[in-house]
N, C-alpha and C positions, 0 to 999 in steps of 0.2 A: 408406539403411536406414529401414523403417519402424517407428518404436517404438511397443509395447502402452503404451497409460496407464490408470492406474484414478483415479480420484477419490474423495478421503477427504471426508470429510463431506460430502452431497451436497443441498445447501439452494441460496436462488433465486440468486446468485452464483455457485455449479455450473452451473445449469440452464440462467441468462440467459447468459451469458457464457464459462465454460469448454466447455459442450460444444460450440455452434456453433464456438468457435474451433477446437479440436483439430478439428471434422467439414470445416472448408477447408481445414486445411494437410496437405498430404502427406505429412508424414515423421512423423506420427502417427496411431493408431486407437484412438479409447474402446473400453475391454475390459472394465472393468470399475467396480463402484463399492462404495463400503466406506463403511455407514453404519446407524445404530441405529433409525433411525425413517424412512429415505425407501428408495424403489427406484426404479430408472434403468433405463427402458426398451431391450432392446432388448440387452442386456448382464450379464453377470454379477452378481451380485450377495452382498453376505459383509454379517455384522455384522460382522465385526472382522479386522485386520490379518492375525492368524493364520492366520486360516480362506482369505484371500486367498493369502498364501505360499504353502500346503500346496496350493492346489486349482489353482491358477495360476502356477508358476512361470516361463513363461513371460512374464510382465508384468513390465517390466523398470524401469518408472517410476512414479511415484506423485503425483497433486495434492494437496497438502495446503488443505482450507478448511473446515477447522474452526475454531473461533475460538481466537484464539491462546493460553487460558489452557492447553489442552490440548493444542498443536498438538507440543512437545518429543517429549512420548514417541512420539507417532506418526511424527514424524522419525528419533527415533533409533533405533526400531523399523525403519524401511524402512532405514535406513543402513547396521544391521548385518547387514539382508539381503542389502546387496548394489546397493538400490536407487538411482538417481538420483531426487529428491526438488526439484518445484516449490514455493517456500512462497507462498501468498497473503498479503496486507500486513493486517497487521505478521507482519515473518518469527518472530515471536516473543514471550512476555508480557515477557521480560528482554533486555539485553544480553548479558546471560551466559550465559545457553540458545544463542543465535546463533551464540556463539564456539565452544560446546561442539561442536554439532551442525558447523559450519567444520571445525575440525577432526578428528572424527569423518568426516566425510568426505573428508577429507584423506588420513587413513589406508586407509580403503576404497577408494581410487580412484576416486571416483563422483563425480558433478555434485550440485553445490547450487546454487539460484538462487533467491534474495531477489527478489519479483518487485514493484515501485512500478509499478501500470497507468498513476496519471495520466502517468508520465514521455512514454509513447507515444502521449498525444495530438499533435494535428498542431500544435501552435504551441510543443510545448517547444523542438525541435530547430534551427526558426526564430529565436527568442527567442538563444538560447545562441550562436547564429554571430552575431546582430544587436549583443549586448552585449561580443562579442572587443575589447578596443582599447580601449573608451568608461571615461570616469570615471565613473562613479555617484556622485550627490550624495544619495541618498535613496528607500529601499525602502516598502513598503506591502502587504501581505498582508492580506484580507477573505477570510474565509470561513465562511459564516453559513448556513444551511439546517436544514430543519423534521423533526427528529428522526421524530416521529408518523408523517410521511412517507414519509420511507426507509427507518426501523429499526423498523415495529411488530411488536411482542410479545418484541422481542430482546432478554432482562431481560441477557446475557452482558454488554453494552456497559456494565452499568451497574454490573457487580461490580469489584472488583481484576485489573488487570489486562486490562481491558475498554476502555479505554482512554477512554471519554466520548467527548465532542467530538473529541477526536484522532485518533479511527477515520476521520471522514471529514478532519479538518483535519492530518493526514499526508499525506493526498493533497496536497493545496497546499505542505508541506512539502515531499514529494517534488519536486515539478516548483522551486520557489524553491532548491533546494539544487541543482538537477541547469542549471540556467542562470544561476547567479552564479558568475563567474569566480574568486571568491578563498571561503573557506568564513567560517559566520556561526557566534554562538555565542549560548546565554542570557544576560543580564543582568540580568531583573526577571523577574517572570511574577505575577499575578492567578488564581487559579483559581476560578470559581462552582462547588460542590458543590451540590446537590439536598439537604436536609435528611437522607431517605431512601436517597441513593443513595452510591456510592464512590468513582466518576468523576464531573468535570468536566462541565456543560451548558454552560460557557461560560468560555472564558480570554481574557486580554488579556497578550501576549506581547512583551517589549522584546528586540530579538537587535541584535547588533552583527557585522560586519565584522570581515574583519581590517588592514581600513586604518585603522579608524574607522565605518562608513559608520553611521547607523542604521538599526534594521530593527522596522518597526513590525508586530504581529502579531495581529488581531481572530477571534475564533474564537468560535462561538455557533451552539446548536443551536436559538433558539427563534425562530427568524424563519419569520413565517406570509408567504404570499403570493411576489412574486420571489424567487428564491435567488440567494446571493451567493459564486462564486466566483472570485474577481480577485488580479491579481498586480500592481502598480504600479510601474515603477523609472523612477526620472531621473536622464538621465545628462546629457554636456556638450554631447550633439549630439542631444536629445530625448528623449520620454518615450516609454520601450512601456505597451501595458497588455496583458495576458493576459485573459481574461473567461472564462464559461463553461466553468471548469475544463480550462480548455487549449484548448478547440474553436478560441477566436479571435483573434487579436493586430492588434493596431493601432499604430503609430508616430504620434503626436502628431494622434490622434484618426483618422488612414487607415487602414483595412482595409487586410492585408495577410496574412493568412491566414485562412479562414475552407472549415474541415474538415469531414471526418466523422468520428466514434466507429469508431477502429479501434484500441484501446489493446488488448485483449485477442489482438485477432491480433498485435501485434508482439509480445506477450509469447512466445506461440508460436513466432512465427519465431527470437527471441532464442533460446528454450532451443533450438529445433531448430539453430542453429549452436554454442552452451556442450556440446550432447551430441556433437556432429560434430569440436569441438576438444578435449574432452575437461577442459574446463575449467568453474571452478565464478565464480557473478559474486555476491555475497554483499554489499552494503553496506548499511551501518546507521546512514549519516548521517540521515536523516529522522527514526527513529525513536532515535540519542542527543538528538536537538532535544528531542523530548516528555519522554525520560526525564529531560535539563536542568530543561526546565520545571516537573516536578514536582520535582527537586531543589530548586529554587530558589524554588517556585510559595509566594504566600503564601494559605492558604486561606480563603474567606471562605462562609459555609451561608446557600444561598437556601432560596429557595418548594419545598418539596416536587415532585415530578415523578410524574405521573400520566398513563395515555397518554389 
């Protein structure tokens, strides 16, 4: 079966990355897109949800990538139609939006999928079969990159619920949580605020194990020049590291995987089996990490943030 998909919010995240993946896999067609300020070639086009239902009933799924302060009602908007609903990360501004919308689609019968892209780079699933068996003595998480960079004009990051730094340091969340065999939790947390802003440019994260283990957590948007994303564990039979946001791994400094950016087509492929089994994949360990951190975060107000 081939599913109709439309695309909610339709910003460079849609453009880079959602539509080429849906235009290679088979058992989806872009039909459509649902959005206030852009249009998408080639396809229908709606401001708003409603106007999509009424004119397209036939479209049977919905991408959600708007930023997630908004992202609830347009979920439960597609839910109650009926829809199956991809979320882009974070699945949500709350934990409690998540749940809501979980069950919500529980009741509907429809698919929901919490979608973590970095999980599908090529060195998580490596890493996670590598570390089966091993004692870990010692974690290490760096992930540092140049906001101005990746995020300009996107004031959303920098309101409530916007997540700071945690927008792209969920990514590394994701993948640390998804190849450590026992689950980690907060214990300290540091947050740098912006003078002017709401969110976080930079945290320093303590997590623990459940055996004990420590888990050291560097998170910072202000780094000019190389960007930093690394995962570090030592175990009793050697160190992996992770690099380049999943692309790389290495075992006690040897190359042993080194991929390409294909995290959005597995997201693809994933839902196209969650639609085929009729099941929904929703977790929200990544993003309880951030909402720990902020529970627990002690605040301290830097330099003002200007792009």
């Amino acid at each position: 079966m081939v599913h109709k998909i439309a695309i909610v919010g339709f910003g460079k995240i849609a453009r880079d990355q959602h539509v080429p993946s849906i235009a290679e896999n088979p058992d989806f067609t872009f039909a459509a897109a649902v959005s206030r300020n852009a249009r998408a070639e080639g396809v229908d086009n709606f401001a708003t949800l409603e106007e999509l239902f009424e004119s397209r009933p036939d479209i049977g799924v919905v991408a959600l990538c708007t930023p997630p302060q908004v992202r609830f009602e347009y979920a439960k908007k597609a839910i109650a139609a009926g829809k199956h609903v991809l979320l882009e990360k974070p699945p949500g501004a709350t934990l409690s939006e998540v749940a809501t919308l979980e069950a919500m689609a529980r009741e509907k019968s429809v698919v929901l999928f919490a979608t973590w892209h970095s999980r599908y780079a090529p060195a998580v699933e490596p890493a996670r079969d590598w570390l089966k068996g091993k004692a870990i003595t010692g974690v290490e998480i760096v992930w540092r990159e140049d906001v101005k960079h990746w995020h300009p004009g996107q004031k959303w990051i920098w309101e409530a619920g916007g997540l700071g730094v945690f927008d792209p340091g969920i990514n590394g969340l994701s993948i640390l949580t998804a190849i450590l065999p026992e689950p980690i939790h907060v214990t300290r947390a540091n947050l740098e605020f912006p003078a002017n802003c709401q969110t976080p440019i930079a945290a320093q994260v303590d997590f623990v194990t459940a055996s004990g283990v420590a888990v050291k957590g560097d998170f910072d948007w202000r780094q000019e020049g190389p960007q930093s994303w690394d995962i570090t564990v030592v175990t009793d039979a050697g160190t992996l590291a992770i690099s380049e946001g999943g692309a790389k791994m290495a075992i006690d400094g040897e190359r042993v995987v080194d991929g390409e950016d294909r995290e959005y087509p597995g997201i693809y492929a994933h839902f196209a089996q969650l639609l085929a089994s009729g099941e929904s994949d929703v977790d929200v360990t990544p993003l309880r990490q951030v909402a720990d951190a902020m529970m627990l975060g002690r605040r301290e107000t830097v330099a003002a943030f200007h792009e």
